[in-house]
N, C-alpha and C positions, 0 to 999 in steps of 0.2 A: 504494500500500500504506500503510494507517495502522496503527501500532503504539501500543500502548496504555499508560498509565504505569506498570499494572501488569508487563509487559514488560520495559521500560526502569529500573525500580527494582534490579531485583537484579543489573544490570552496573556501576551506580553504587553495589553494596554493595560491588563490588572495586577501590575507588579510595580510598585513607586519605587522602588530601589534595583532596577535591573533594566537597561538600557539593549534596543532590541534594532536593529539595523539589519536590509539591504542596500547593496550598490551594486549599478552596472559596471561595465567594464571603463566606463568612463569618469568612475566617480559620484555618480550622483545617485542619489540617496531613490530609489524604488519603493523603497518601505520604509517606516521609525515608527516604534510605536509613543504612546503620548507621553510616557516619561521622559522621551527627549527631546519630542518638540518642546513640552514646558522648564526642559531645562535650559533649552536654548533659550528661554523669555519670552518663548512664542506662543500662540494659539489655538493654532491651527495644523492636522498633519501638513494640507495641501501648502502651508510655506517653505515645507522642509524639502516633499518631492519633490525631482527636480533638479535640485542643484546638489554642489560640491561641497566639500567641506570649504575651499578655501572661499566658498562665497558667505559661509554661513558663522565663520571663525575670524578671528585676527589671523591677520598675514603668519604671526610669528608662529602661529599653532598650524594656521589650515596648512603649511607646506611641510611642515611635518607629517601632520595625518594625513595628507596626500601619497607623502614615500612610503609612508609602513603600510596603504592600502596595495601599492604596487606591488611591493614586496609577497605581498601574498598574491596578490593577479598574478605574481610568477610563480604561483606553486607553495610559498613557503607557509606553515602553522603558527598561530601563534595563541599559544595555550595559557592562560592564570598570568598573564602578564600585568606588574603591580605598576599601577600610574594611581598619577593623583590630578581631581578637577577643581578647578579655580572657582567660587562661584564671584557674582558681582562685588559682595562684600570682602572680598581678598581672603574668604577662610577656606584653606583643601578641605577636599575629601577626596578620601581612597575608595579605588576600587580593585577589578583583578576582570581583563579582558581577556576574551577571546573570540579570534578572525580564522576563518578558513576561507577558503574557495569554495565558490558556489558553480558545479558544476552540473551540466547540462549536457547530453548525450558526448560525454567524454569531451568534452570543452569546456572551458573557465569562461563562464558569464559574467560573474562580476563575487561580491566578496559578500558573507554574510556574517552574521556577529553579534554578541554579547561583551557588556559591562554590566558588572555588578560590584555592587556597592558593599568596601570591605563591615562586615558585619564586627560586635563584641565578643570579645573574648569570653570562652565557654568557661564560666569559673568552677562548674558543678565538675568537672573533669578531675576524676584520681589522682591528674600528676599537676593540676593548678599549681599549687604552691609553689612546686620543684619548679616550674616552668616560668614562674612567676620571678623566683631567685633569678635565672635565666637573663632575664629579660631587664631586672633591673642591673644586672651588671652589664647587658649590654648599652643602658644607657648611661651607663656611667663613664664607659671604656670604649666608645665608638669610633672613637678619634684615633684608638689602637688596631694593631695588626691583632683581627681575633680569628680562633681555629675553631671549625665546628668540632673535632675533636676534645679541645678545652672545654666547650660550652656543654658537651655530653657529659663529660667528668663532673662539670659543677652539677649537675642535675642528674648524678648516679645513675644515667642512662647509656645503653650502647648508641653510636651517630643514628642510626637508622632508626630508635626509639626514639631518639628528639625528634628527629625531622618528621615520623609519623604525627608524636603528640602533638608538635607544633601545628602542625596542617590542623591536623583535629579541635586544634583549642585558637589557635590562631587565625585560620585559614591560610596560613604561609610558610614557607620554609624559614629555619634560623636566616638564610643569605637574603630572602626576602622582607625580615623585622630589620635586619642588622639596613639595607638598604635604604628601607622606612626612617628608620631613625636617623641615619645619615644627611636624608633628603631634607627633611623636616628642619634639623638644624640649621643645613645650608642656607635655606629659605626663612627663617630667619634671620642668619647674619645679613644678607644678600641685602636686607634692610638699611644696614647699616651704612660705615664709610670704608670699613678693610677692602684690600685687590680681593678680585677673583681667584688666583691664585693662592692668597693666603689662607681663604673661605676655605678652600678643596682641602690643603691639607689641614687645618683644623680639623675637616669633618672624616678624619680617613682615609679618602682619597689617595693614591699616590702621586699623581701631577697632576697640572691644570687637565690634559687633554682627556683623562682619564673621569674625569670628576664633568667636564662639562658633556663629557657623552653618554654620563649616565644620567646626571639632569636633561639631558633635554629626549634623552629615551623616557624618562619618568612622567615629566612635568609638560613636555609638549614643546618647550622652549629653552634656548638658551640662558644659562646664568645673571646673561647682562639684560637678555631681553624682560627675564623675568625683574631684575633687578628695578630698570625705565617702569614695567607695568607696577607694581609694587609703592611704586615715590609718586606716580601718579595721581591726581585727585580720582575718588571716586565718584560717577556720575549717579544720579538718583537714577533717570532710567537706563541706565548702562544695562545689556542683556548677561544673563546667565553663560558666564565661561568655563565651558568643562573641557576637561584635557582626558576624559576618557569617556565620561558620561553621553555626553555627545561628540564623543571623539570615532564614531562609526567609522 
C-alpha cells in the first residue's frame, strides 16, 4: 500500500512540535504542514507552497538550507540531525531533523522531511541520576578535550550503555549534548565583544574553521552572521526564524 503526501500532511497538521515538509526537485516546498507555516509567522499553507527556502528565510539561512537540500537531491541521508531555530524573540530551540529522498519510480523527485522539537529529559529513567552526574560535568568541562570513554566511567557505564541511556533519557548521543552545550555557549559569547576565534576555542572547538563549520551546520548561519543578527534590534512584526523548524 502507498500512501500519498497529500495523505500524510494533514496528520502532521496535529502535531505543534514536529515540522512536516515536501520539496520538489527545485526547492520548493509541495507540502508543510501548519506547524511550519505558523512558524514561519504565516497563515496560511498556500504562502509556503511554492516557493524556496531562500524566499521564505534570510539570505544567511535560506543558502544554507538550500545546500543540505541538495545534498540529499544527491542521494545522501540525513538522520536525528541536532540544529537549533531562532524564533523572532532571539530564544533557540532545538530540535533533531531528518531529510531523505523522495523517490518516484526509481528517481529522486524532490526531498521529504521531518523536524522535531528536542523534547525533556526522561527523569523517571533508572540511570537519571548517573546521567545527570554526566551531564553536569559536561557543563562544566566543555571547553575541555572530553572522551566518551571518561564520561562512561563517570557514570559506571560501559560506552554503549551511555550512549543507549542517553538517546533514551536525552534523545541524543553524549557527542550530540556535549555539541548542544558547546553551541549554546558560543551563542552566547557571540553577544559579546571577544574575536570569533577566541569564542571557538573557549567553547572546545579546536580552531576557528572547525568551530565555524559546526555553527553554521547547527545554527543555519555563520558565527559573524549570527553575531550582526543577534546586536540587531528586534522588530515587533519580525517573522518567526527557525533554523530547523522550518528549515525543510
Amino acid at each position: 500500500m502507498k500512501i500519498s503526501a497529500d495523505e500524510i500532511e494533514p496528520l502532521f497538521d496535529a502535531l505543534p512540535d514536529v515540522v512536516f515538509f515536501v520539496k520538489d526537485v527545485a526547492g520548493r516546498y509541495t507540502h508543510a504542514n501548519l506547524t511550519l507555516v505558523r512558524r514561519l509567522g504565516l497563515k496560511r499553507r498556500d504562502q509556503v507552497i511554492g516557493k524556496s527556502v531562500t524566499e521564505l528565510f534570510p539570505s544567511t539561512m535560506g543558502g544554507s538550507y538550500a545546500a543540505q537540500d541538495k545534498r540529499v537531491l544527491g542521494g545522501e541521508l540525513i538522520e536525528n540531525q541536532l540544529e537549533v531555530h531562532i524564533f523572532s524573540n532571539r530564544a533557540p530551540g532545538w530540535c533533531l531533523t531528518c531529510k531523505r529522498p523522495l523517490i518516484v519510480r526509481d528517481e529522486v523527485r524532490g526531498v521529504i522531511g521531518i523536524s522535531r522539537d528536542l523534547g525533556q529529559p526522561d527523569g523517571r529513567h533508572p540511570t537519571y541520576d548517573r546521567l545527570r552526574r554526566v551531564l553536569n560535568y559536561m557543563n562544566e568541562h566543555y571547553a575541555e578535550s572530553l572522551r566518551v570513554r571518561a564520561l562512561a566511567e563517570l557514570a559506571a557505564l560501559s560506552i554503549a550503555q551511555l550512549e543507549r541511556h542517553f538517546r533514551r533519557v536525552f534523545q541524543l548521543t553524549p557527542q550530540q549534548v556535549l555539541t548542544k552545550i558547546r553551541i549554546e555557549a558560543a551563542m552566547r559569547s557571540l553577544q559579546g565583544n571577544d574575536s570569533v576565534a577566541s569564542i571557538g576555542l573557549s567553547c572546545g572547538f579546536v580552531d576557528q574553521s572547525a568551530f565555524a563549520r559546526q555553527f553554521k551546520a547547527t545554527v543555519g548561519m555563520t558565527p559573524r552572521d549570527y553575531r550582526t543578527m543577534a546586536s540587531a534590534p528586534v522588530e515587533k512584526e519580525d517573522r518567526t526564524t527557525t533554523v530547523s523548524s522550518a528549515k525543510p
